[in-house]
Kinemage of the C-alpha trace (Angstrom):
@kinemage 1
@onewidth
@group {chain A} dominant
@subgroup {mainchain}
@vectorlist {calphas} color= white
{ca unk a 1} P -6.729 0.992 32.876
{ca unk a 2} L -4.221 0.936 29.332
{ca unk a 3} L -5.640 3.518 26.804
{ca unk a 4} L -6.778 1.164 24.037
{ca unk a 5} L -6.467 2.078 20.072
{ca unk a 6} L -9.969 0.987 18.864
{ca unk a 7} L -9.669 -0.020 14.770
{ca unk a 8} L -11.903 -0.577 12.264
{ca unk a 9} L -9.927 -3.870 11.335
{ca unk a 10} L -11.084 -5.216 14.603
{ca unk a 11} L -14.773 -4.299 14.216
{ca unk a 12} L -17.505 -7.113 15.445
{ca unk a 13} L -21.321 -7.659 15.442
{ca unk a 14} L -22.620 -8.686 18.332
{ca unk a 15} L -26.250 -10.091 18.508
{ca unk a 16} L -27.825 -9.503 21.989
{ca unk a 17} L -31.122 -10.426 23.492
{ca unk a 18} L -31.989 -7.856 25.836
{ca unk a 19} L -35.765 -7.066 28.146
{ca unk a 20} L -38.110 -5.561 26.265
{ca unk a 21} L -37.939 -2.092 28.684
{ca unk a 22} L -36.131 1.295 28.273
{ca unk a 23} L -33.358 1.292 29.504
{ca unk a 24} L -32.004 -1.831 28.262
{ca unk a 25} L -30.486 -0.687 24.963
{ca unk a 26} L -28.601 1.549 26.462
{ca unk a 27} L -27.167 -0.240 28.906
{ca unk a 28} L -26.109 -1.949 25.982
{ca unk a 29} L -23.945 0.816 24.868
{ca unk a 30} L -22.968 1.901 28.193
{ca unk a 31} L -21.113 -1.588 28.653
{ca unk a 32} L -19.556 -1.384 25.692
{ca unk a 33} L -17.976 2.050 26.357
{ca unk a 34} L -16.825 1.306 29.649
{ca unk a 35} L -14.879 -1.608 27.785
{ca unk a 36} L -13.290 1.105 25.664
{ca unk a 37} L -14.818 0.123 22.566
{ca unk a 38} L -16.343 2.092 20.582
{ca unk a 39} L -20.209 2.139 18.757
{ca unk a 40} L -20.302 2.370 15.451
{ca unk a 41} L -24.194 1.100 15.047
{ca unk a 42} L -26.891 -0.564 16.558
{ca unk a 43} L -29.865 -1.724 15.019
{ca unk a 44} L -32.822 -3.010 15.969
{ca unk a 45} L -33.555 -6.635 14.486
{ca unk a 46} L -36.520 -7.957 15.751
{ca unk a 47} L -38.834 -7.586 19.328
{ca unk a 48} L -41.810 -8.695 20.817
{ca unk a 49} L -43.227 -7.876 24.247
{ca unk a 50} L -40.887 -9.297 26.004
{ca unk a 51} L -37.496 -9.209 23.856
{ca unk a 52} L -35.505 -6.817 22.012
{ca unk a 53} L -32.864 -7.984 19.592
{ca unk a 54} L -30.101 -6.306 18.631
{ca unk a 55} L -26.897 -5.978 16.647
{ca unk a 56} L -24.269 -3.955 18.346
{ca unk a 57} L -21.258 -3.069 15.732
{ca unk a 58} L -18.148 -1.738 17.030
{ca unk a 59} L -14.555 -1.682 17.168
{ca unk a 60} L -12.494 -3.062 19.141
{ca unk a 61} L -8.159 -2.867 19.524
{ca unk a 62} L -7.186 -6.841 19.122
{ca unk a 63} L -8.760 -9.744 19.476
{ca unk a 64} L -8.820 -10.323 22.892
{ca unk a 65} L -10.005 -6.468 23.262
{ca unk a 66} L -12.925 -8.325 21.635
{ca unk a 67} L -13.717 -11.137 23.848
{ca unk a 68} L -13.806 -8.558 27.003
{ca unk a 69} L -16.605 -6.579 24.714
{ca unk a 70} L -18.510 -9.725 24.550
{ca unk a 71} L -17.659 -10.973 28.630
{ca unk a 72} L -19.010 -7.301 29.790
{ca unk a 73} L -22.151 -7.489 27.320
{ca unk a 74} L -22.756 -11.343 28.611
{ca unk a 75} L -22.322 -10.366 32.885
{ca unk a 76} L -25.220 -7.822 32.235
{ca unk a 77} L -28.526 -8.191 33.967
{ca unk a 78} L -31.212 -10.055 31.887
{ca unk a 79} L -28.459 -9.715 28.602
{ca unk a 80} L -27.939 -12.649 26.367
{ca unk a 81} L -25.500 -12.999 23.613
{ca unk a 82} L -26.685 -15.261 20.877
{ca unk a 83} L -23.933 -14.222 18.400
{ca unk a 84} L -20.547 -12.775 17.550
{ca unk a 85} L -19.113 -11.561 13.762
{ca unk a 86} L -16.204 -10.596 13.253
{ca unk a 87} L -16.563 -8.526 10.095
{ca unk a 88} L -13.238 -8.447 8.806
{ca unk a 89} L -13.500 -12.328 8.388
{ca unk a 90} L -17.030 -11.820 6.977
{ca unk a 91} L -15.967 -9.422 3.721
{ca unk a 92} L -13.062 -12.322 3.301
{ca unk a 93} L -15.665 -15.036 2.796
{ca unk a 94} L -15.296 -16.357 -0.510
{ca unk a 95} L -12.528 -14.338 -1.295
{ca unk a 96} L -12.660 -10.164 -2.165
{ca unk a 97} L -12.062 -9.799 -6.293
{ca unk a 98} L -13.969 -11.719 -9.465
{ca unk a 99} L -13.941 -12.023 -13.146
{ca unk a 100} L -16.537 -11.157 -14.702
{ca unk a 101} L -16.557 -10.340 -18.676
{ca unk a 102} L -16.901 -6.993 -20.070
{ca unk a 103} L -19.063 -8.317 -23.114
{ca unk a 104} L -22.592 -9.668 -22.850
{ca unk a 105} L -22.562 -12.661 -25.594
{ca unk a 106} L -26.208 -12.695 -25.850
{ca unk a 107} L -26.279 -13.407 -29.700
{ca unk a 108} L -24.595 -16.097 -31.825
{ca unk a 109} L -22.828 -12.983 -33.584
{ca unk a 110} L -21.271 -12.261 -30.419
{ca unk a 111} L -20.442 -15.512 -29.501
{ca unk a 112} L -18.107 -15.511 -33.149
{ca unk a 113} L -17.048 -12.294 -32.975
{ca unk a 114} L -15.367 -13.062 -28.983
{ca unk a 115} L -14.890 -16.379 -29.927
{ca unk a 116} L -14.639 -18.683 -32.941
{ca unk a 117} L -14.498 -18.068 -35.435
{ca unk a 118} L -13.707 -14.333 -35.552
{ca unk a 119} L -11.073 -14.715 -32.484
{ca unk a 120} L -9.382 -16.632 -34.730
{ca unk a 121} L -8.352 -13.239 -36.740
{ca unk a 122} L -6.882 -11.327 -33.325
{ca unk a 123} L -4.977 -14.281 -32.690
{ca unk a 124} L -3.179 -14.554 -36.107
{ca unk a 125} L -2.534 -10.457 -36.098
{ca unk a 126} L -0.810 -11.083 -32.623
{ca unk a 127} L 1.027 -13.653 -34.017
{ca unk a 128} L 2.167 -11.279 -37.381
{ca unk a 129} L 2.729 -8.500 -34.656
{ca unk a 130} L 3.343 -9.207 -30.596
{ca unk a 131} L 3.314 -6.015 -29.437
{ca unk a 132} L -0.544 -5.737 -31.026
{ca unk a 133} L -1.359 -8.120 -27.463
{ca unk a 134} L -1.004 -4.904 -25.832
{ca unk a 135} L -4.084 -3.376 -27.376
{ca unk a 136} L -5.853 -6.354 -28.472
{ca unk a 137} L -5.784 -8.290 -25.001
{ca unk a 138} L -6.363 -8.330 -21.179
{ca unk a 139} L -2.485 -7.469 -21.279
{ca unk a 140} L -3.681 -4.055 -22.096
{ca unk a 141} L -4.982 -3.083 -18.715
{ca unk a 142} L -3.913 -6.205 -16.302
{ca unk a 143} L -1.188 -6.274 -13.355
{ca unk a 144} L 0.181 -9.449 -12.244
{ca unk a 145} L 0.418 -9.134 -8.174
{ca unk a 146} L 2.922 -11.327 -7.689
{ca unk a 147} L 4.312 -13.181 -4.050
{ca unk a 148} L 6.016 -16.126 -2.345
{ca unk a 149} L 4.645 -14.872 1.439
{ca unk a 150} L 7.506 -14.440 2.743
{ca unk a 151} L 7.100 -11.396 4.080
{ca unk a 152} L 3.432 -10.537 4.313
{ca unk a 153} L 2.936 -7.375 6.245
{ca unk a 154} L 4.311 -7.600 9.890
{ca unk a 155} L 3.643 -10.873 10.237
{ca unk a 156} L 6.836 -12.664 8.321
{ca unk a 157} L 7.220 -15.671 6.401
{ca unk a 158} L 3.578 -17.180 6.513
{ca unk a 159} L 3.428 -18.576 2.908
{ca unk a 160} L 1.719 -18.432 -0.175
{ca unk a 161} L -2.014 -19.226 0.730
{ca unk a 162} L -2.224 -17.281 3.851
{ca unk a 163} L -0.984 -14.309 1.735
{ca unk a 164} L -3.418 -14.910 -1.028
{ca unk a 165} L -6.034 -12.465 1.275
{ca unk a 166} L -3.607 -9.637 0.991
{ca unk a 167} L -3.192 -9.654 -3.102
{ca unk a 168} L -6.698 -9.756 -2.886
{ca unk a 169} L -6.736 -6.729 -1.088
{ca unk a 170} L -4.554 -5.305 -3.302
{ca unk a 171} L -6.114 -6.331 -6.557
{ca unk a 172} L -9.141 -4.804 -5.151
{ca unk a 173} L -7.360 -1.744 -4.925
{ca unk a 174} L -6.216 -1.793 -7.882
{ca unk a 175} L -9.640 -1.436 -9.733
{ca unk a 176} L -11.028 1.060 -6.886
{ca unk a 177} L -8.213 3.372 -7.080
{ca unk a 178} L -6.901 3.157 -10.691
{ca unk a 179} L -9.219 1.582 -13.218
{ca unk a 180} L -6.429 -1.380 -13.290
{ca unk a 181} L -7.524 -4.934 -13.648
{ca unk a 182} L -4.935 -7.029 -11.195
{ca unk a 183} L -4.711 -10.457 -10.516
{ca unk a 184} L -2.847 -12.502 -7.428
{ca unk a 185} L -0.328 -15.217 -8.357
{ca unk a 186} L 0.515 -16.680 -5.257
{ca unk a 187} L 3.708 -18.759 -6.181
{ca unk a 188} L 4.691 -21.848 -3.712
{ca unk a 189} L 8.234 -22.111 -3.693
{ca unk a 190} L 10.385 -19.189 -2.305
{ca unk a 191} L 13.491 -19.915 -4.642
{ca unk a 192} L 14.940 -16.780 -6.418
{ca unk a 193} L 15.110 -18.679 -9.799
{ca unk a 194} L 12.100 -20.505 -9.411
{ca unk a 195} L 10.416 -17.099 -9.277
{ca unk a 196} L 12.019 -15.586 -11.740
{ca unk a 197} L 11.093 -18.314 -14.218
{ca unk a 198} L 7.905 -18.282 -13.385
{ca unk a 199} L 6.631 -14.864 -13.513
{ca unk a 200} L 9.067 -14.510 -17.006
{ca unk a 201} L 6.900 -17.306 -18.031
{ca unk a 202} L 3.486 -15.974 -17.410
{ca unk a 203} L 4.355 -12.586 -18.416
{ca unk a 204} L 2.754 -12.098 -21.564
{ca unk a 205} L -0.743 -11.802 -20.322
{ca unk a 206} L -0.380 -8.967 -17.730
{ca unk a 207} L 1.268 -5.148 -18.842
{ca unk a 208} L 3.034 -5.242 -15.582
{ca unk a 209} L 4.363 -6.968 -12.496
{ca unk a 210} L 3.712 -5.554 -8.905
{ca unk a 211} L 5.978 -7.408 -6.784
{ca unk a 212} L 4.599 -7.785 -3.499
{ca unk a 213} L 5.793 -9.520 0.163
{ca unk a 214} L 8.802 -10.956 -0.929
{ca unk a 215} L 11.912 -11.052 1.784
{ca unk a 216} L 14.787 -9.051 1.621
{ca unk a 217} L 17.110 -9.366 0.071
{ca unk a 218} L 15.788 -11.767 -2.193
{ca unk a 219} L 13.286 -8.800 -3.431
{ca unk a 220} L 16.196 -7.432 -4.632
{ca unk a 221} L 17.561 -9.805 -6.714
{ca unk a 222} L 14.272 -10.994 -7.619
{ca unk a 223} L 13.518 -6.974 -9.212
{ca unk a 224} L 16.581 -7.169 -10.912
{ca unk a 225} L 16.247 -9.903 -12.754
{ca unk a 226} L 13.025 -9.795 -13.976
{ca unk a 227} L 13.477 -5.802 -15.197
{ca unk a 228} L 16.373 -7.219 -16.959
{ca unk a 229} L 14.536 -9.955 -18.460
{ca unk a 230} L 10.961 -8.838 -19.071
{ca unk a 231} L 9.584 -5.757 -21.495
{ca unk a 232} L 6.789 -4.908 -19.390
{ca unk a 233} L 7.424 -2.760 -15.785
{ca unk a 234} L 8.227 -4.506 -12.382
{ca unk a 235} L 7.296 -2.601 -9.596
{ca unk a 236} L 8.352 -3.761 -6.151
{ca unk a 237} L 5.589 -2.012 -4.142
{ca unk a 238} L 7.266 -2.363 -0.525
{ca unk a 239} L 10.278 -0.574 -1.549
{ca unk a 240} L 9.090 1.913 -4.624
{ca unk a 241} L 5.335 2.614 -3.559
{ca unk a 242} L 6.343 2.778 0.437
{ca unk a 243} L 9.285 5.180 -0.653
{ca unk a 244} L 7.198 7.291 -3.090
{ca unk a 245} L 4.741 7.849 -0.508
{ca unk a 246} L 7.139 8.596 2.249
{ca unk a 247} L 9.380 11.332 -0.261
{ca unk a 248} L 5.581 12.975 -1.263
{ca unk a 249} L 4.747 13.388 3.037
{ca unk a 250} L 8.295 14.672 3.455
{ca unk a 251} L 7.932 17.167 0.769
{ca unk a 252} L 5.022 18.963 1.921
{ca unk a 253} L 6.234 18.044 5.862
{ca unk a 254} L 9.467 20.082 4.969
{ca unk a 255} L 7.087 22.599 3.204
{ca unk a 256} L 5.140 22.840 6.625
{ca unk a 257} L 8.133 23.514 8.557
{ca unk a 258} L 10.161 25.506 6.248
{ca unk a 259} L 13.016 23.288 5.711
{ca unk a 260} L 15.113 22.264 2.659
{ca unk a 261} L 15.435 18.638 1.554
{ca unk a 262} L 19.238 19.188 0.997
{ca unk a 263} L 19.616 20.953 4.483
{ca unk a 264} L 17.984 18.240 6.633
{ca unk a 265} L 19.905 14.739 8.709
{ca unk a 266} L 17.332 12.131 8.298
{ca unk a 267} L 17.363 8.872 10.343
{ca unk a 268} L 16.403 5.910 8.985
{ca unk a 269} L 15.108 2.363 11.217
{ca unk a 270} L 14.862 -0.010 9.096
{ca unk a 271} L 16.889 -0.934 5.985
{ca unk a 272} L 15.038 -3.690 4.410
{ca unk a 273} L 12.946 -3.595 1.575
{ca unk a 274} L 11.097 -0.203 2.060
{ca unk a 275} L 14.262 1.171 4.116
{ca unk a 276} L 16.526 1.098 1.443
{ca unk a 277} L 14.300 1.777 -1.299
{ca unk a 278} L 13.169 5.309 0.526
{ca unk a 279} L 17.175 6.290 1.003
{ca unk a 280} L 17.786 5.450 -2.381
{ca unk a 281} L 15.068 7.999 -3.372
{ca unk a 282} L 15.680 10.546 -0.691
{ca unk a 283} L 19.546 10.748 -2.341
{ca unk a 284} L 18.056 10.982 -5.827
{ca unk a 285} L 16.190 14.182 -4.605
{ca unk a 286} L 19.149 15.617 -3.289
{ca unk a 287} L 18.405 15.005 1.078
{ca unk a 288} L 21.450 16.721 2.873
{ca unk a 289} L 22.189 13.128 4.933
{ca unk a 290} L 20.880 9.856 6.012
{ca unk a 291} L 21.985 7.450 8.524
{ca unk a 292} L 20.651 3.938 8.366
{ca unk a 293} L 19.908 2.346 11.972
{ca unk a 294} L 18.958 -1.253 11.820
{ca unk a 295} L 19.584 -3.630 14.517
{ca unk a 296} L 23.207 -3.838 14.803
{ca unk a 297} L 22.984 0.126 14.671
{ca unk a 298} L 24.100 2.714 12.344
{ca unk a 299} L 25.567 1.100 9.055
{ca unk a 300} L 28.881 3.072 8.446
{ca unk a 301} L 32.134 2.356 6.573
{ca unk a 302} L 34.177 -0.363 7.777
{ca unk a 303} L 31.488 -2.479 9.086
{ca unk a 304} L 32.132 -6.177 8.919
{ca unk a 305} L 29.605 -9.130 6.780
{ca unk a 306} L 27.564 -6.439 5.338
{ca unk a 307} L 25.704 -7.700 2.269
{ca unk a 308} L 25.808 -5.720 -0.608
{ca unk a 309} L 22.561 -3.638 -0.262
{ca unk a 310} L 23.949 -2.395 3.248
{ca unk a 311} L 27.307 -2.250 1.630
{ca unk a 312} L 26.612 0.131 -0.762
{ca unk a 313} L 24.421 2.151 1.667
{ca unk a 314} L 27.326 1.858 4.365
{ca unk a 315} L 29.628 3.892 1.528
{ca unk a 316} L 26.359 6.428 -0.059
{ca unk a 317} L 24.897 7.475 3.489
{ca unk a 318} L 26.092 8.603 6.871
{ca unk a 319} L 29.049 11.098 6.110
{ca unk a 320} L 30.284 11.786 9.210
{ca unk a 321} L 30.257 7.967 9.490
{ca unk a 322} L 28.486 7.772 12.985
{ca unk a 323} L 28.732 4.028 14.693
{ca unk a 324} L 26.727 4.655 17.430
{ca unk a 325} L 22.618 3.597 18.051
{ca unk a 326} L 19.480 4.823 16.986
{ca unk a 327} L 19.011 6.923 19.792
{ca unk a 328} L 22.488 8.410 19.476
{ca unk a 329} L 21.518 8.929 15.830
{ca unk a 330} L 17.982 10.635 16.672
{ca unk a 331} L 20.027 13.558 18.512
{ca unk a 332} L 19.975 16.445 16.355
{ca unk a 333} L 18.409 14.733 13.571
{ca unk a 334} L 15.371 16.964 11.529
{ca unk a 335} L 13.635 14.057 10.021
{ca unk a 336} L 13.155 10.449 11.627
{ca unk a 337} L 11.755 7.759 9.639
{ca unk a 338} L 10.829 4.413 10.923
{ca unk a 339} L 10.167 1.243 8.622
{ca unk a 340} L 11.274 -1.267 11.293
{ca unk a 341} L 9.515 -2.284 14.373
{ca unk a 342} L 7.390 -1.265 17.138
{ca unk a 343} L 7.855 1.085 20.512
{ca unk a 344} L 12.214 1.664 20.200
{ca unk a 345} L 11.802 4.988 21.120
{ca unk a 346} L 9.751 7.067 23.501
{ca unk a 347} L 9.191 10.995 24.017
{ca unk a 348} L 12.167 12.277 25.243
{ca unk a 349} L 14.160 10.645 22.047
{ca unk a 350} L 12.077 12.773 19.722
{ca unk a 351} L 13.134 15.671 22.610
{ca unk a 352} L 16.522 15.080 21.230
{ca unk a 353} L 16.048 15.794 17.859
{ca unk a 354} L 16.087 19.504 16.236
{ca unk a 355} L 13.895 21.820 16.390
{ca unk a 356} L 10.570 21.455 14.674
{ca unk a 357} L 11.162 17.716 13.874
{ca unk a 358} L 9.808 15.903 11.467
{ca unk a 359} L 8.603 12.030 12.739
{ca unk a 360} L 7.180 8.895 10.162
{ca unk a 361} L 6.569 5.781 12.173
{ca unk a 362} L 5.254 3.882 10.069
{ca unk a 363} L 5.541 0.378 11.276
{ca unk a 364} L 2.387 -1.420 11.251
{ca unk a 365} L -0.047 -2.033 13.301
{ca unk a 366} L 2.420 -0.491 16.026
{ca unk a 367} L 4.467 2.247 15.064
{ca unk a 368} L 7.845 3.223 16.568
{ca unk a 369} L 6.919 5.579 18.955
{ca unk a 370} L 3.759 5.915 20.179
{ca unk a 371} L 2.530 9.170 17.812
{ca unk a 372} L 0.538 10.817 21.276
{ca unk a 373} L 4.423 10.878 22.414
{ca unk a 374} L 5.581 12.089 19.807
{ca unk a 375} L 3.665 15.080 18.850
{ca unk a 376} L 5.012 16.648 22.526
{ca unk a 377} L 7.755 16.986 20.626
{ca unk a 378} L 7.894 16.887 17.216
{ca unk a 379} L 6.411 19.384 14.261
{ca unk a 380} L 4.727 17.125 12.532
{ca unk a 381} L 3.980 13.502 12.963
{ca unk a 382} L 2.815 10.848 10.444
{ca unk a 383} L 2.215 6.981 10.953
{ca unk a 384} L 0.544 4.312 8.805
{ca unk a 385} L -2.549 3.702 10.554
{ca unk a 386} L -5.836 4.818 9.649
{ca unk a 387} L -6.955 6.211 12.705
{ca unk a 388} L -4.146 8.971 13.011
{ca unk a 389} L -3.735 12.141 11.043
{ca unk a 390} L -1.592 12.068 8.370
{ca unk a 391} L -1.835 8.126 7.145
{ca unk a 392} L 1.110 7.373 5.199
{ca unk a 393} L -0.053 4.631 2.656
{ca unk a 394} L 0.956 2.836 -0.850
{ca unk a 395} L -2.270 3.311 -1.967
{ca unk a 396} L -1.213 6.692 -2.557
{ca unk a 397} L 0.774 5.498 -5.268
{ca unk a 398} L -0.166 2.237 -6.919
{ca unk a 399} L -2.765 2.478 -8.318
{ca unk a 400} L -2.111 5.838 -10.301
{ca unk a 401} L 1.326 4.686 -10.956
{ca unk a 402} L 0.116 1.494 -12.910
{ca unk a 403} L -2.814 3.352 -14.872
{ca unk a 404} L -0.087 5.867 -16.145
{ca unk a 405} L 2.205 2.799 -17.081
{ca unk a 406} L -0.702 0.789 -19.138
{ca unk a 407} L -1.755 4.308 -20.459
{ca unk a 408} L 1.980 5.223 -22.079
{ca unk a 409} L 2.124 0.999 -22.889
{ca unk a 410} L 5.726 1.491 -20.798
{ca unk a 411} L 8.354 -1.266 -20.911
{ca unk a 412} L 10.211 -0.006 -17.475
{ca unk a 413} L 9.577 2.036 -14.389
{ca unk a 414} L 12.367 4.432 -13.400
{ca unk a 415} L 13.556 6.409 -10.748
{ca unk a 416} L 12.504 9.625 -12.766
{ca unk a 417} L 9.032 8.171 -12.588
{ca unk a 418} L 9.108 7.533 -8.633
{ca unk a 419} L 9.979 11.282 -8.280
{ca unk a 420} L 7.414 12.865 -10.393
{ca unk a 421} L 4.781 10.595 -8.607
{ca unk a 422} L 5.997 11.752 -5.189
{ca unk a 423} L 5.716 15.368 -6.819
{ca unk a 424} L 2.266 14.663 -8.155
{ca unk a 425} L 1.271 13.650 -3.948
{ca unk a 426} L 2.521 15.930 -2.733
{ca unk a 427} L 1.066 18.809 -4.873
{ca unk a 428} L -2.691 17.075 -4.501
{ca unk a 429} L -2.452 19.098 -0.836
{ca unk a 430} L -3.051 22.571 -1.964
{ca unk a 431} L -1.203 25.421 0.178
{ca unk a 432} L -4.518 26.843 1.441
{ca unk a 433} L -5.419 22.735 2.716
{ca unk a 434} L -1.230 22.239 3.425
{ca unk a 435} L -0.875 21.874 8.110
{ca unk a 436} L 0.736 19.704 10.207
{ca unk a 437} L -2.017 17.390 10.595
{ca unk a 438} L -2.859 17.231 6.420
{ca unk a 439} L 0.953 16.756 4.761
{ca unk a 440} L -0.505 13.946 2.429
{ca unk a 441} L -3.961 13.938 0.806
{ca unk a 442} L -6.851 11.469 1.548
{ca unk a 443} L -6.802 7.606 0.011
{ca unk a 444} L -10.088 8.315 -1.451
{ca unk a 445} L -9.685 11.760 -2.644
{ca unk a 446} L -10.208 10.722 -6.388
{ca unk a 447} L -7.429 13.488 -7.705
{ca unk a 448} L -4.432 11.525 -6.648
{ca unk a 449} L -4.848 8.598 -8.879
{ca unk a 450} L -5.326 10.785 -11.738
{ca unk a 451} L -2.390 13.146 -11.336
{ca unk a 452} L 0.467 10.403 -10.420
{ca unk a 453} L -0.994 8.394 -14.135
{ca unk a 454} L -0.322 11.997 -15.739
{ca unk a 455} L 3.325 12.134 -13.619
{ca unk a 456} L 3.935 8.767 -15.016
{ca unk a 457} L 3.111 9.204 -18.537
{ca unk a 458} L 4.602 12.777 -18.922
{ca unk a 459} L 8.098 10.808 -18.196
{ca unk a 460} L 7.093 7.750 -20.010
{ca unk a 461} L 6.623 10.434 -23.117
{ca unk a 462} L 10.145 11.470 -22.614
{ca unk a 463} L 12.020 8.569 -22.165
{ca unk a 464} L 10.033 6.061 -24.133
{ca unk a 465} L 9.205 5.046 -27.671
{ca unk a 466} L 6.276 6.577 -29.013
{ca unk a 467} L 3.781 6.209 -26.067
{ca unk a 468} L 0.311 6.900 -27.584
{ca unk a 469} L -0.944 10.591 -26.619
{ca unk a 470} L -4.096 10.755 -23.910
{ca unk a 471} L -6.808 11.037 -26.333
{ca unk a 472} L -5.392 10.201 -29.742
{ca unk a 473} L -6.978 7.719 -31.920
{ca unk a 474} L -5.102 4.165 -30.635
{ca unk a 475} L -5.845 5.764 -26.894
{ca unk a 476} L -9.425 5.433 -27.810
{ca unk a 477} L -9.444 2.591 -29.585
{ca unk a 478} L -8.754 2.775 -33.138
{ca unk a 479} L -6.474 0.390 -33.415
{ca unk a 480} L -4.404 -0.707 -36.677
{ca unk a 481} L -5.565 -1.696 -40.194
{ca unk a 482} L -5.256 -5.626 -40.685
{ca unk a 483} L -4.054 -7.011 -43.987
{ca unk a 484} L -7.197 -7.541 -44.975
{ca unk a 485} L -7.361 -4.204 -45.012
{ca unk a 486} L -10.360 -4.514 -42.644
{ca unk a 487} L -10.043 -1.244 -39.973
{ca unk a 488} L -10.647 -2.663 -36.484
{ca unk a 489} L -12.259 -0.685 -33.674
């Protein structure tokens, strides 16, 4: 029988009716185990003398992994199944994120100091003084999550509504990770002007732009633009949080295996979105060498109909200008990171590649190599699932790199910012925690979000116009003097 991967993401209810005798709950269990599932918890809902009912959770690999949990439960003895959850769909119902107001407006004073007339006052400040909207409004602490679904996770072009769950997710993030209100726009049309119009024209209520499951190379363009035309930051989190995460893993992954950046031949799969963004920061921290495999095989000099993106990493990357495959490129290699698509390689290519390897598959939800495989072989291995050690995942990144750009009021995100949040990672792994199984911290240990912000607005401090200090008076609150001469707080 095929080894299954049991997730969390695939977790279901079932509600069984089962004899009223001893044995029968775990029998229960038994079934389920045998069908390579595994309990997470059963409870007890309700029995008389001659029934038991009962809720068994657990998790299953895929859908159909599912169905066989329920068709083993069903063919038991005296077992009937009156009901099946799935309970990812059941935390979706209704959607995941709300509004809800951070003042109470249980007086008429309140009700004209939030509203008219008093609003009336804010309003006409902003008006004298636009850049007061960052203090005085939403603006001040709100992210615009913007996409056209066009390339939502691994599953392609699927449009804006079916998206709309994963900015959810993400705005949910957001406020668990960071403190950062976020908000989806979900835009229906997939036109690289159309968008830029758009989000240039609902700009002013959000401090920033995350950028979010838009198609290469339109993302491209699409960043470009909008940097060039807006004065808040645009952050394209497949290519800048994927690559900050995957520069903080290879830090303390090289730290593990006592390597240096500029010594080490990294292989890339993948050069879309998060592909290109993680060479471009892997050559800003000085990495010895990089060749870029995607399907057509290693980009090099003198390929024909590259666009520009691959064009300019055909002439940055890949000095000995290899034209070979990915396994060609593998052989030798210290540091192989995938961003592309599942099983390419086995075992023995990771065999082929130096001595204590480094290996990120992170394509989702099956990596490149199957990680079991890949440990025979390599130093240390990291993936982007959840149920391996050593989950490489944005949310490393994102949220802490927002809260530091609304804290410093920043009008751009840079490359010097991307490297001192990778830094900031990295460094949440102390030496005495720092193994081949723990190169990147937790997603809920609460000291990452905290020390990318401070990464982010140490830079913003050099680089930017008078960013208010972390605890000075128009951090707190104390804001300007209107001229009324009225001091507002």
């Amino acid at each position: 029988m095929t080894t299954r991967l049991p997730s969390a993401g695939y977790s279901i209810t079932i509600r069984a009716s089962v004899p009223a005798e001893p044995s029968a709950i775990g029998r229960l269990t038994t079934a389920v185990g045998s069908a390579e599932a595994v309990v997470t918890a059963l409870d007890v809902v309700d029995s008389d003398h001659l029934r038991i009912l009962v809720d068994i959770t657990c998790d299953t690999a895929d859908s159909a992994h599912a169905e066989q949990v329920v068709d083993a439960l069903n063919s038991l003895e005296g077992v009937e199944v009156r009901k099946v959850s799935d309970r990812t769909f059941l935390i979706h119902l209704g959607g995941k994120i709300e509004v809800s107001p951070k003042i109470a407006l249980r007086t008429r004073d309140e009700l004209s100091r939030a509203y008219t007339p008093g609003v009336a006052r804010v309003c006409m400040a902003i008006a004298e003084n636009p850049d007061d909207a960052r203090r005085l409004t939403i603006k001040r602490n709100t992210v615009a999550v913007v996409t056209d679904g066009s390339a939502v996770l691994g599953l392609g072009n699927i449009g804006p509504a079916a998206a709309l769950p994963v900015m959810e997710g993400k705005a949910a993030l957001f406020k668990r990770f960071g403190g950062v209100d976020a908000w989806p726009v979900v835009l229906d049309t997939q036109d690289t002007d159309e968008i830029v119009q758009i989000v240039c024209a609902l700009a002013p209520a959000y401090g920033g732009i995350n950028l979010e499951d838009i198609a290469a190379p339109r993302c491209f363009e699409i960043e470009a633009r909008l940097r060039e035309r807006l004065d808040i930051p645009v952050f394209h989190d497949d290519q800048h949080g994927t690559a900050i995460c995957v520069l903080a893993a290879l830090t303390n992954a090289l730290r593990v295996v006592d390597k240096r950046i500029e010594d080490v031949r990294v292989v890339v799969s993948g050069a879309g979105a998060a592909g290109t963004a993680i060479m471009k920061l892997l050559l800003r921290q000085g990495v010895g060498d990089i060749i870029a495999c995607d399907r057509h095989g290693a980009l090099h000099r003198g390929m024909p109909n590259l666009s520009p993106t691959w064009q300019w990493l055909a002439e940055n990357t890949n000095r000995g200008n290899y034209t070979g495959d990915l396994r060609g490129a593998l052989k030798g290699a210290d540091v192989f990171i995938g961003v592309s698509a599942p099983n390419i390689l086995v075992g023995e290519d990771i065999a082929t590649m130096a001595k204590d390897a480094i290996v990120f598959a992170l394509a989702n939800p099956d990596p490149e190599v199957d990680p079991r495989q890949a440990r025979q072989y390599a130093a240390v291995v990291a993936t982007g699932r959840s149920d391996q050690p050593n989950q490489i995942n944005n949310v490393l990144a994102f949220p802490g790199v927002f809260r530091g750009l609304l804290d410093a009021q920043a009008r751009e995100f840079t490359d010097d910012m991307a490297l001192a949040a990778a830094r900031a990672i990295a460094d949440v792994v102390g030496e005495d925690k720092l193994n081949a199984s723990v190169i990147v911290p937790s997603v809920f240990d609460s000291r990452v979000a905290p020390a990318v912000a401070a990464a982010i607005r140490s830079v913003a401090r050099q680089t930017h116009t008078n960013p208010p200090e972390p605890g000075s008076s128009e951090e707190e609150g104390e804001l300007f003097a209107h001229r009324d001469g009225l001091l507002s707080r």
